[in-house]
C-alpha positions as CSV (number, residue, x, y, z in Angstrom):
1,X,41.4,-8.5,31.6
2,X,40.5,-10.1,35.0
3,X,36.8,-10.4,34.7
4,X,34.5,-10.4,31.3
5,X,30.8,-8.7,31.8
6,X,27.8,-8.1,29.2
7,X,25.9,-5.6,30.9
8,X,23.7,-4.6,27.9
9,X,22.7,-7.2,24.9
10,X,22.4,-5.5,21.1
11,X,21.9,-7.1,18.0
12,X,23.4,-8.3,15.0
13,X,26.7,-5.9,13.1
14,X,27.7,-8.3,10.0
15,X,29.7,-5.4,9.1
16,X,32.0,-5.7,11.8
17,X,35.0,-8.8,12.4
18,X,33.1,-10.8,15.5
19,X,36.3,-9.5,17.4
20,X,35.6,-5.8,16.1
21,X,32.1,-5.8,17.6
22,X,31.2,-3.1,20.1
23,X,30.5,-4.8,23.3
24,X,26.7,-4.8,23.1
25,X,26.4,-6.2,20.0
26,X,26.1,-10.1,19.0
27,X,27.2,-12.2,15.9
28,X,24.0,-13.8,16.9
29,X,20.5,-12.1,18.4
30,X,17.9,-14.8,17.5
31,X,14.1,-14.4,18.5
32,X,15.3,-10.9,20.9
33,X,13.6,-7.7,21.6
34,X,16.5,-4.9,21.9
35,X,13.7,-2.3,22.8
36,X,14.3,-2.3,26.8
37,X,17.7,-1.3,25.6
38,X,20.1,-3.2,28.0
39,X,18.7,-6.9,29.6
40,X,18.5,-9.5,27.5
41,X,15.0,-9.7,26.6
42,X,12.9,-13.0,24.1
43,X,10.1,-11.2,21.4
44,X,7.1,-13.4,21.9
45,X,5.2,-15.8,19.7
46,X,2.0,-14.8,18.0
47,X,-0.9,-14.7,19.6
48,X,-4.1,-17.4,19.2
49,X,-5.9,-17.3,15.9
50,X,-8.4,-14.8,15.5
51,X,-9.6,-15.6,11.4
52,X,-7.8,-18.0,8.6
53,X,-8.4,-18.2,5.1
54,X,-8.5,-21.3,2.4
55,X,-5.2,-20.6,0.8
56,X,-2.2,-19.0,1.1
57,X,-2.3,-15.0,1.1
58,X,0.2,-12.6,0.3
59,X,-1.5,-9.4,1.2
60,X,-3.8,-8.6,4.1
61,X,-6.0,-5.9,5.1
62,X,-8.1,-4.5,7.9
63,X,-10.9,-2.7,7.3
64,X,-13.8,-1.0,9.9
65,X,-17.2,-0.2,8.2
66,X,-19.9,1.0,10.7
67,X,-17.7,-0.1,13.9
68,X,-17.2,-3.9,12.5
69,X,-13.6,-4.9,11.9
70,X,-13.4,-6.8,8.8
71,X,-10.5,-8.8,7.4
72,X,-9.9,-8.5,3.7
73,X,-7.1,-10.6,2.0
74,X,-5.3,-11.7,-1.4
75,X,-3.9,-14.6,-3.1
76,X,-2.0,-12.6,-5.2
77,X,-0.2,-8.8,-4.7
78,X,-3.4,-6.5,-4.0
79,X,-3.5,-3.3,-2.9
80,X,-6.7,-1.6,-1.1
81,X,-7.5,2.1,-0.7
82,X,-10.2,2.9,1.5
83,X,-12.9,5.3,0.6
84,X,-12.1,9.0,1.0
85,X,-15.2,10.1,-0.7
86,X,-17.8,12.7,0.7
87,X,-20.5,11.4,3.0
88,X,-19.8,7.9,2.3
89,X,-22.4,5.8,4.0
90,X,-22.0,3.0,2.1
91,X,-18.1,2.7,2.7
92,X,-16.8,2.2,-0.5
93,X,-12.9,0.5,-0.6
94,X,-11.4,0.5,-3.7
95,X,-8.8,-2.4,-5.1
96,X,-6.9,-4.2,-7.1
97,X,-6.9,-8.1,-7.8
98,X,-3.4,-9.3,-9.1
99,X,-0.8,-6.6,-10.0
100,X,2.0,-8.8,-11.1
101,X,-0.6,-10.5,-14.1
102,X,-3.7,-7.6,-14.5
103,X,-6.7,-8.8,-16.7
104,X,-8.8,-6.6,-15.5
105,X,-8.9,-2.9,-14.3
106,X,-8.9,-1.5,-10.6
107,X,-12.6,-2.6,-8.5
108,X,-14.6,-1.6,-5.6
109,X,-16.6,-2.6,-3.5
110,X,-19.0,-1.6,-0.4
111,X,-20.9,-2.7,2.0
112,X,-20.7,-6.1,1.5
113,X,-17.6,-7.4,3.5
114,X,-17.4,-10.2,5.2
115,X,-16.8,-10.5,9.1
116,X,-15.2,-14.2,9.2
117,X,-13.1,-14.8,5.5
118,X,-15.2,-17.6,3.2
119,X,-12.4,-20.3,3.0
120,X,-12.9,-19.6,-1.0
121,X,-11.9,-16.4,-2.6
122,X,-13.5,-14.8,-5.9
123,X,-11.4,-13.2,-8.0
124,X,-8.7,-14.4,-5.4
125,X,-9.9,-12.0,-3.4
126,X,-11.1,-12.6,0.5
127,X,-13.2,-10.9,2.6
128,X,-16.0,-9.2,-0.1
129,X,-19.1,-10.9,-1.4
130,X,-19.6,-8.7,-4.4
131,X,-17.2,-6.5,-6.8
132,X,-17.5,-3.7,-9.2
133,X,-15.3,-2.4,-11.8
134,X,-13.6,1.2,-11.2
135,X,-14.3,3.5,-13.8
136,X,-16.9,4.2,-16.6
137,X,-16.1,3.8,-20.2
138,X,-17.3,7.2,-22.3
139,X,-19.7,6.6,-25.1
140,X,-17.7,5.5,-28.1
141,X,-19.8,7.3,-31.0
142,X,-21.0,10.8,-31.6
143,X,-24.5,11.7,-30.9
144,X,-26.5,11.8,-34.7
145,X,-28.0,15.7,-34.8
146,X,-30.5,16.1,-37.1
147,X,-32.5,19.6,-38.3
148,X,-36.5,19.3,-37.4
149,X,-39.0,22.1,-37.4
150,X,-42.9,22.5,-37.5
151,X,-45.0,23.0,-40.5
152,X,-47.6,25.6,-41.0
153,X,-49.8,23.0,-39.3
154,X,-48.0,22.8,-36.4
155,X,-46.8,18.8,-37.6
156,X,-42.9,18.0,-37.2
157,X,-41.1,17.6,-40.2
158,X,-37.6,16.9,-41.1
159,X,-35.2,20.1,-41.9
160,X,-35.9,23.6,-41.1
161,X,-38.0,26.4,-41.8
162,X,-37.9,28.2,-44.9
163,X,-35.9,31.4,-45.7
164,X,-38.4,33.6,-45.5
165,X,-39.1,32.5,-42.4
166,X,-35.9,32.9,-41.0
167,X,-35.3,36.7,-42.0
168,X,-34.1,38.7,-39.2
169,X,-33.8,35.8,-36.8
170,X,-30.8,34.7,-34.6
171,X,-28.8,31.8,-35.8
172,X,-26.9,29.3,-33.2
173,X,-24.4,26.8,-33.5
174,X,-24.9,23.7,-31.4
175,X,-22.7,20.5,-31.2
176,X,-23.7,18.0,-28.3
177,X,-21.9,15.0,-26.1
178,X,-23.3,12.6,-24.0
179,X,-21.7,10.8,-21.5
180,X,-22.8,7.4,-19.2
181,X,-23.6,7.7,-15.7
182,X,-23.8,4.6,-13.0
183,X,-25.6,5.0,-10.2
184,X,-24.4,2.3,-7.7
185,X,-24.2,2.4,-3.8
186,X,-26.2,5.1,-3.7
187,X,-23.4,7.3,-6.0
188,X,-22.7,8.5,-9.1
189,X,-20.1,7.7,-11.2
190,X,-20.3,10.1,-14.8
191,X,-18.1,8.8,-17.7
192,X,-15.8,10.7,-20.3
193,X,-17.6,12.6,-22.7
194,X,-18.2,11.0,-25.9
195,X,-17.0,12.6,-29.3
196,X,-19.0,15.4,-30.4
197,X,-21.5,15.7,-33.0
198,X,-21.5,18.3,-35.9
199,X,-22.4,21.5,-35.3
200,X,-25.6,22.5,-36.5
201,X,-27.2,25.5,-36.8
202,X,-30.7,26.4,-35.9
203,X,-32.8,29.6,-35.7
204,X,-33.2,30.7,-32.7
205,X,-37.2,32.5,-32.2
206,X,-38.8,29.6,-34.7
207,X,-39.7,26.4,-35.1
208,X,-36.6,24.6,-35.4
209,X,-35.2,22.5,-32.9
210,X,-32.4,19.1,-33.0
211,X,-33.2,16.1,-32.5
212,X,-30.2,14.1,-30.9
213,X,-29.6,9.9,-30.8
214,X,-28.7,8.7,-27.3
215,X,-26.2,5.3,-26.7
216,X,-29.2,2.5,-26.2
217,X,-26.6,0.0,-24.9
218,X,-24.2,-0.7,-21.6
219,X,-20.9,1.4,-22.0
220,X,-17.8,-1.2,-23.0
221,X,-14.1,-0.7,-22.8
222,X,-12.8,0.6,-25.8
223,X,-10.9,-1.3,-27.6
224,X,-7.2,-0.2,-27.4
225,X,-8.1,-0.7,-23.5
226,X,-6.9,-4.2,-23.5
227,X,-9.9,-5.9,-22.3
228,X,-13.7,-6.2,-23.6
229,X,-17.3,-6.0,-22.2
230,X,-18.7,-3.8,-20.0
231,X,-16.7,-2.9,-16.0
232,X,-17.9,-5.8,-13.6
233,X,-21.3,-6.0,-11.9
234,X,-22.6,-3.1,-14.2
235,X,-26.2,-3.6,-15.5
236,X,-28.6,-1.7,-17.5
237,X,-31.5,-0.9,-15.2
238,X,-28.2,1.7,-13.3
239,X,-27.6,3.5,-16.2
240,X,-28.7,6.5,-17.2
241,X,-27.1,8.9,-20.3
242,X,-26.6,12.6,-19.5
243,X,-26.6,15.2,-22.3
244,X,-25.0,18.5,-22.9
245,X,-25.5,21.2,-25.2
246,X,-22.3,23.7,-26.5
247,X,-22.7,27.0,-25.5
248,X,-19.9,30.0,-25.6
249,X,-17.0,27.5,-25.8
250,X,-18.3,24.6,-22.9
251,X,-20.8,21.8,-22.6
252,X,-24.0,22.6,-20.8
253,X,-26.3,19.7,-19.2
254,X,-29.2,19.5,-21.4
255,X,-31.4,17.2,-19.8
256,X,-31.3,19.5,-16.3
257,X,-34.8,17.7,-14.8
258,X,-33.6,14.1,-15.2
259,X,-31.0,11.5,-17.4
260,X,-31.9,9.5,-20.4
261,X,-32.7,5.7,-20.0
262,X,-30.8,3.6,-22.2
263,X,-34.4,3.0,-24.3
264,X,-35.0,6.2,-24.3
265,X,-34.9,7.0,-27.9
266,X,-34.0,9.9,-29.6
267,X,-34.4,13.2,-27.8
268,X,-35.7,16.9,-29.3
269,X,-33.6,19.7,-27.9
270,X,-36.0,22.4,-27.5
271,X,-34.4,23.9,-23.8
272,X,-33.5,27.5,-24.1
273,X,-30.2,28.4,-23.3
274,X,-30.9,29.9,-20.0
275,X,-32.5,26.9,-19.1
276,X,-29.7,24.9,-19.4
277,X,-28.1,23.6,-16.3
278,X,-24.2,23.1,-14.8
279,X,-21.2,22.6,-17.5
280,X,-20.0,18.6,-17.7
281,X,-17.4,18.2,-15.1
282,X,-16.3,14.9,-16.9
283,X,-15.0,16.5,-20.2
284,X,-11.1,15.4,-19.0
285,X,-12.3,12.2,-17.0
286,X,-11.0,9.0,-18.3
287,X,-10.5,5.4,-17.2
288,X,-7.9,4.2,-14.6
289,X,-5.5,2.2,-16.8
290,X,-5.8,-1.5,-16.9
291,X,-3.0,-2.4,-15.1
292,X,-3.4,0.3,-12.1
293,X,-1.1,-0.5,-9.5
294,X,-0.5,0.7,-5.6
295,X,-3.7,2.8,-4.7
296,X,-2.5,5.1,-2.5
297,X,-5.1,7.5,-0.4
298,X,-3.2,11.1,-0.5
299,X,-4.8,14.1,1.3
300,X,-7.8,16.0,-0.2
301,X,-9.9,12.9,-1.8
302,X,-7.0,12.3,-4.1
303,X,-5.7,8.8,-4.8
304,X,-2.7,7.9,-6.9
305,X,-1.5,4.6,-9.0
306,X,1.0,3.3,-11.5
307,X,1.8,1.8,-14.3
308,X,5.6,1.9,-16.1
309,X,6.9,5.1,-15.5
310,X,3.7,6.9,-15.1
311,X,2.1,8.0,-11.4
312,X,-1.6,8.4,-12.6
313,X,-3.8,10.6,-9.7
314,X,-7.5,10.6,-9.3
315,X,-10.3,13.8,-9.7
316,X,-10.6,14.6,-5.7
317,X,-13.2,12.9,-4.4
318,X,-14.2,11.4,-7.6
319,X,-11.6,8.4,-7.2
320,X,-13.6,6.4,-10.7
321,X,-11.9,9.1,-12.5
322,X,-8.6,9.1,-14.1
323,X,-7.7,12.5,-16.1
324,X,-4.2,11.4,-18.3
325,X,-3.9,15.6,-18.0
326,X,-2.7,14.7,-14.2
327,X,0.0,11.9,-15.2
328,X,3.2,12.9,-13.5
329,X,6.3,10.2,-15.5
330,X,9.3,9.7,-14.2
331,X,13.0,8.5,-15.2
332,X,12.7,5.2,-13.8
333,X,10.5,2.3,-13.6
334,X,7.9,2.5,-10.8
335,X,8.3,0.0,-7.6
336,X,6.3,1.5,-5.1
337,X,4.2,4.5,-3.7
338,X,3.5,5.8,0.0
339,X,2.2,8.8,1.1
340,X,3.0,11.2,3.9
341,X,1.1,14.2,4.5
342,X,0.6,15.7,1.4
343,X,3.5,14.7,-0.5
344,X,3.6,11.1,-2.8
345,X,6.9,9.0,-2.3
346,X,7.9,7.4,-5.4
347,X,9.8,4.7,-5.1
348,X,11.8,3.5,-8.2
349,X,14.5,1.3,-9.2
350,X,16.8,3.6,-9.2
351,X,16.5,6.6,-6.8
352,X,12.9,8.0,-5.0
353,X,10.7,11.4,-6.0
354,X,8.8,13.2,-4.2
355,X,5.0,14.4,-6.1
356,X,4.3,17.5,-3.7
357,X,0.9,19.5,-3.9
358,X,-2.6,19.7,-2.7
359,X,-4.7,19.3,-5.8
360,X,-3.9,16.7,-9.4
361,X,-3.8,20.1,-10.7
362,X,-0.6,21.8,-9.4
363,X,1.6,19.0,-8.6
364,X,5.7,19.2,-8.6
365,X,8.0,16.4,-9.2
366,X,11.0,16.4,-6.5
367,X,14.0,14.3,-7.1
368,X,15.7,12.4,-3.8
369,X,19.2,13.7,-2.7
370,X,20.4,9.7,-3.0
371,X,20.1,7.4,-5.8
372,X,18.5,4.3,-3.5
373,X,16.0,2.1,-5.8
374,X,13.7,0.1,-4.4
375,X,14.1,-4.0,-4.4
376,X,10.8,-4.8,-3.2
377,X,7.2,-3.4,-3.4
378,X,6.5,-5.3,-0.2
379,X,9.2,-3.8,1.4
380,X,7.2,-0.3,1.9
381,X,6.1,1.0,4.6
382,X,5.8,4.6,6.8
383,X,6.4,5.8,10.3
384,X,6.8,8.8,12.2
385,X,6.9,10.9,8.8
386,X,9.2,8.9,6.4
387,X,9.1,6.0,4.1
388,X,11.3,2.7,4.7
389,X,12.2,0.7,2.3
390,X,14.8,-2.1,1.0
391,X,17.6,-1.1,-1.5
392,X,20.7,-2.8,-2.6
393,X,22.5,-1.2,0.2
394,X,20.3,-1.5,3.0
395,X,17.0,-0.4,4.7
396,X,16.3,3.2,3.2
397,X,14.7,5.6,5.4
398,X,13.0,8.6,3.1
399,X,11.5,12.4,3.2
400,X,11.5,15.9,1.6
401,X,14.0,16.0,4.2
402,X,16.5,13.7,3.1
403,X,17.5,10.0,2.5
404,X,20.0,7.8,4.4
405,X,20.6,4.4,4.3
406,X,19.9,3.8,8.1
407,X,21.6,0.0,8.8
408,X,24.5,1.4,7.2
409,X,26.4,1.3,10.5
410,X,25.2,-2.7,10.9
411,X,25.4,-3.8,7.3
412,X,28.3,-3.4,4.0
413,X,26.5,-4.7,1.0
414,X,27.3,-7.8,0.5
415,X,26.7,-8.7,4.1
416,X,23.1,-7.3,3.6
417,X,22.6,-9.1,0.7
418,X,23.7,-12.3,2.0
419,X,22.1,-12.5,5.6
420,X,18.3,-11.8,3.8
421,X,16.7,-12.3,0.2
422,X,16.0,-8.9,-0.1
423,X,14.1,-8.8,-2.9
424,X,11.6,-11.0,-1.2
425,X,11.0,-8.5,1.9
426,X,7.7,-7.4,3.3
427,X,8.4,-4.6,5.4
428,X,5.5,-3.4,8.5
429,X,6.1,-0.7,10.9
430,X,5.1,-1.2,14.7
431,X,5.6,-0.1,17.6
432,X,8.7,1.8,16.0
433,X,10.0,-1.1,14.6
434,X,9.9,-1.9,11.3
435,X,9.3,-5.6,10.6
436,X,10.9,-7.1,7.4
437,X,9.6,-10.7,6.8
438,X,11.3,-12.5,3.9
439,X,11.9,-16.0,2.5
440,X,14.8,-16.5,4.0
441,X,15.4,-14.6,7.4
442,X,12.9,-12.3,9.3
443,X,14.7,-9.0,11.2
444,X,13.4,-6.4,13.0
445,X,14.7,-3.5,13.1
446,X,14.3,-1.2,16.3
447,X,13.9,2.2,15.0
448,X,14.9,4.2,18.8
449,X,17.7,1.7,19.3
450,X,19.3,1.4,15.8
451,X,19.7,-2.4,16.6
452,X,18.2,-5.3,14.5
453,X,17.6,-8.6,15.7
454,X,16.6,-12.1,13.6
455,X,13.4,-14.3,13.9
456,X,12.0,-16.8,11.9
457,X,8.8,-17.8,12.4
458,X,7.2,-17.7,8.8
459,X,5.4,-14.9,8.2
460,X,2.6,-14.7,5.1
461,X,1.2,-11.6,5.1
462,X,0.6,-8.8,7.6
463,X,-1.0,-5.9,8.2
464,X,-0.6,-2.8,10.5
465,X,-4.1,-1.9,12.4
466,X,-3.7,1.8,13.5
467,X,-7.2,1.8,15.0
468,X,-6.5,-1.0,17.4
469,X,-2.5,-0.5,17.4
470,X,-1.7,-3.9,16.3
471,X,0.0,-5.8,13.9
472,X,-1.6,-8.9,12.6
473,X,0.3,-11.3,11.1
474,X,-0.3,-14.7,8.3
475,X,1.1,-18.0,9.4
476,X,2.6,-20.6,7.3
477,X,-1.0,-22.7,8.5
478,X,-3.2,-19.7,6.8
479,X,-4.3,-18.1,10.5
480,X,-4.2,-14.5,11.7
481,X,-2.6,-14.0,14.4
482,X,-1.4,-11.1,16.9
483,X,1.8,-10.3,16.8
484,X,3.5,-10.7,20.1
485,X,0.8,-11.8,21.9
486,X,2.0,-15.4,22.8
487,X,3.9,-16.6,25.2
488,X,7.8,-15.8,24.8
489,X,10.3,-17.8,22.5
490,X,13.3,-19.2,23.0
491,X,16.0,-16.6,22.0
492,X,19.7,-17.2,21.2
493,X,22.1,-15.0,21.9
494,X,25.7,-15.3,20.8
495,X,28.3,-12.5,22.0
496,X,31.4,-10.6,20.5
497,X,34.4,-12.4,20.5
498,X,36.4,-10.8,23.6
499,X,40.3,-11.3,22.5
500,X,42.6,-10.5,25.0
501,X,46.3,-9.2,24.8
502,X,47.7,-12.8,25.9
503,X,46.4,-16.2,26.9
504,X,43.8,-16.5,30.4
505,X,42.0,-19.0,32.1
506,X,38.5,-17.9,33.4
507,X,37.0,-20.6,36.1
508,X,33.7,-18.6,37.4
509,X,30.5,-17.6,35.4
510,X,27.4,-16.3,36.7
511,X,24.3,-15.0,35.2
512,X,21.8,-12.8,36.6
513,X,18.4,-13.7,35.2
514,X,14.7,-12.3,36.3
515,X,13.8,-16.5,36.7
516,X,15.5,-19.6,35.4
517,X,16.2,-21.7,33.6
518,X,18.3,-21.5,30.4
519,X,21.3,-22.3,28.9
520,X,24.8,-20.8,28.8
521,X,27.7,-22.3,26.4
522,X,31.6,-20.8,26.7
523,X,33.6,-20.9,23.5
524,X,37.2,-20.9,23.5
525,X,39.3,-20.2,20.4
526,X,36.5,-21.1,18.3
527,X,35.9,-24.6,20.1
528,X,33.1,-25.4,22.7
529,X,34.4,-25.2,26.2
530,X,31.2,-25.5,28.6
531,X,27.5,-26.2,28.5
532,X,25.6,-25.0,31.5
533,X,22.0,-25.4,32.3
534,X,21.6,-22.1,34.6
535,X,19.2,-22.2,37.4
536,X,20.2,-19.8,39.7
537,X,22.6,-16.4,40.1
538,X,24.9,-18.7,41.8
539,X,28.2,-19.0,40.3
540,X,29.1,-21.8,38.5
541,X,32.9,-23.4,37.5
542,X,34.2,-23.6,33.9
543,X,36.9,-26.3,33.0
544,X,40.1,-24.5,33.8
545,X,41.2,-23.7,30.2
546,X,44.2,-21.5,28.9
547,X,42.9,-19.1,25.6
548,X,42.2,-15.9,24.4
549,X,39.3,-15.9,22.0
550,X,36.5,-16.1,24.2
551,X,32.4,-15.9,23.7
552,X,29.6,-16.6,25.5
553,X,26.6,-17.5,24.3
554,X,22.9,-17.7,26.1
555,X,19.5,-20.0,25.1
556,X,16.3,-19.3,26.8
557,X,12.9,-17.4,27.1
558,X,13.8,-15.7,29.9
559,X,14.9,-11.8,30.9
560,X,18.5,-11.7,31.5
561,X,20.6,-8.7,33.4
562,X,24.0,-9.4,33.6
563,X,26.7,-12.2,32.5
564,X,30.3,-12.4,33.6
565,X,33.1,-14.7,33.5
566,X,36.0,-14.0,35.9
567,X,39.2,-16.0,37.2
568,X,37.6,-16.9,40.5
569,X,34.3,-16.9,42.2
570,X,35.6,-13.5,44.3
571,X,36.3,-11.7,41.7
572,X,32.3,-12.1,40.0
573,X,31.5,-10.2,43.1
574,X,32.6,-6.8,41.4
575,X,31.7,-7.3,38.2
């Protein structure tokens, strides 16, 4: 081997013996972009600081609401979904506070984000000034139905008319519910039915009517809900009760004109039955449960959570409602969910399923073809129509149509497990890269390329902005900041280790750069042989050295085209 040239600069292959390495690829790639897929090329730093918040955050969001850009943050793992409800001028985005310790159930909020984060949070929450809870609590009691009629005198009296009175007259069953409704935003949000009273029979063509108690107080949480009170922000002047009526086998609104205050008192049923109005829509509607994690907007208005084993979805469009007739379990504890089109990825510790369907309704449970768990919640995220993710084995890339460890080729397990703390990744996708940030080593991974390169720069949080294209990142000093919109840093580069058949000398290095300066070292048999500061393409001498291990290594911010060692400066001309 007369002359020794890098033409094209890869990443990092822990798999592979330094000596095994395919040319391109480096034991070292520190703080380089592989995307131009050849020169030697530095990532750059994050940009200036556009917001900052008073503590630490681990999960950031982006939100736009009537064409302001507002930041929205957490202390502790959050998730936000943002409002896929019908003519939403208010727009509503719906959350979660801490899902590693819940006390309290899912919120929302609307219209009331802030453009600059306070540099306190509430709830340890940034970016909202005010917070509701998600879901309405059903009345807890039974409406009281009691018999009342007129006497001959046309005065109401208790029970009903007499027997002789009721000859030849039709007699109907009735049973009633109510149910809660919050008005809030400008929305309605209709509870659970309660329990239902007795049936009772009255005379249809008389006298008799029922009269029916209403709940006079706030709704609270029942109490196997693991909590007590009434949701968050909920007061009595937005509350109303609705009431319905059985007829034929279904609950029929009652009270079609208007709802029931809370004072309102008892009411007398006197509505004939073709005056009733729509059946209750809420009769399977129940809570979100407690400790609701990873909202995830699906198609059609639906949105999907977890707790255990259980993916819980929401009515469409009616995202405070949680039937427990749409819970989908599965085999394995819950890590994660992401959506793509209109299938839900679930990610487990043990393998992912796919939830396919349109509608809560008619949903089918898929099992993955490879049993890859999920290490890391954080570690989510989707591109170009799959879901990537860290496993024990390596970064998982997942669809309907198929799952394949893709840094398989780079990484055995133990070297994967060793080179980052896996379990600690937060994975973002840019740019088609995916971006795992972790408390050990960063990496991205470039998704054309197949290559991954190292960086640490200590990363918080992030979040991918689709409307702007642009990943925002959380420093160490609280700031958000642009990702690679600085100026460039100062990569390292260290190459294969080029044996060769017997021992050689090589006296002549160049290095073609696109400006200088930077640094070049030359290793020998594992021992430093040169340090060069490069400042030009003119060829330089190395200590004339017998050996055949050999490795180059470069230093700088700067593009880089071409390296070569050779025996003599004449023979650098051809390579």
């Amino acid at each position: 081997m007369a002359v020794i040239s890098i033409r094209s600069f890869g990443g990092i292959a822990p798999r592979f013996n330094p000596r095994y390495l395919p040319d391109p690829r480096a034991q070292t790639a520190t703080n380089v972009d592989t995307s131009k897929r050849g020169s030697l090329v530095p990532i750059k730093n994050a940009g200036s600081s556009v917001a900052s918040f008073g503590a630490n955050v681990k999960t950031l969001g982006r939100y736009e609401s009537n064409d302001v850009n507002y930041w929205v943050a957490g202390q502790n793992k959050t998730s936000f979904a943002k409002s896929q409800l019908t003519n939403d001028t208010r727009e509503f985005m719906f959350l979660t506070i801490d899902e590693n310790n819940t006390t309290r159930p899912p919120l929302f909020s609307f219209d009331t984000y802030i453009d600059t984060p306070p540099q306190s949070a509430l709830y340890g929450l940034y970016g909202f000034t005010a917070y509701f809870g998600l879901g309405v609590p059903a009345p807890s009691s039974a409406p009281t139905v009691t018999l009342r009629s007129e006497d001959s005198e046309g005065a109401d009296q208790e029970g009903g008319i007499t027997e002789e009175e009721a000859a030849g007259k039709t007699r109907e069953y009735r049973s009633y519910v109510t149910t809660y409704v919050w008005t809030i935003g400008g929305r309605e949000m209709e509870s659970g039915p309660s329990p239902a009273s007795d049936s009772l029979p009255v005379f249809l063509e008389s006298s008799e009517y029922l009269r029916v108690t209403l709940p006079n107080s706030l709704p609270t949480y029942p109490t196997d809900y693991g909590i007590s009170g009434s949701p968050l922000g909920m007061q009595a002047s937005a509350v109303k009760v609705r009431l319905y009526r059985s007829v034929g086998g279904e609950f029929l609104l009652v009270n079609s004109t208007g709802d029931y205050s809370l004072t309102n008192g008892p009411v007398d049923d006197t509505t004939l039955a073709e005056d009733l109005g729509e059946p209750i829509p809420s009769i399977t509607w129940g809570l979100p449960p407690r400790d609701l994690k990873g909202l995830t907007n699906m198609s059609n208005g639906i949105v999907a959570g977890f707790t255990g084993r259980d993916v819980y979805f929401s009515e469409p469009y009616v995202t405070h409602a949680w039937p427990v007739s749409y819970v989908i379990s599965v085999d394995s504890p819950i890590v994660a969910l992401a959506s793509l089109d209109t299938t839900l990825v679930v990610l487990t510790k043990e393998r992912p399923y796919f939830i396919q369907g349109s509608t809560p309704e008619f949903l089918t449970l898929v099992e993955a073809d490879a049993d890859q768990g999920c290490v890391s919640a954080d570690s989510v995220a989707t591109m170009n129509g799959e879901v990537y993710f860290a496993s024990p084995d390596g970064l998982i890339a997942t669809s309907p149509r198929g799952t394949r460890i893709i840094t398989e080729a780079l990484f055995g397990y133990r070297d994967w497990n060793t080179t980052f703390n896996i379990s600690t990744i937060k994975g973002f996708t840019h740019d088609l890269k995916y971006f795992g940030f972790s408390n050990s080593l960063d990496f991205i991974y470039d998704i054309p390329t197949g290559e991954i390169t190292t960086f640490n720069i200590g990363i918080q949080a992030a979040v991918t902005d689709h409307a702007d294209d642009t990943l925002y990142v959380v420093l160490t000093d609280r700031t958000v900041r642009e990702w690679g919109a600085g100026s460039n840093l100062s990569y390292t580069w260290k190459s294969k280790v080029f044996g060769l058949p017997s021992e050689a000398s090589f006296s002549a290095m160049q290095v073609e750069a696109e400006t200088y300066n930077l640094t070049a070292k030359v290793y020998v048999d594992g021992t430093l042989l040169h340090t060069q500061t490069v400042t030009s393409r003119n060829a330089f001498r190395l200590p004339s050295v017998l050996g055949r291990d050999w490795v180059i290594e470069l230093t700088g911010d700067k593009e880089v085209y071409n390296v070569a060692l050779a025996q003599s400066i004449t023979e650098l001309a051809g390579a």
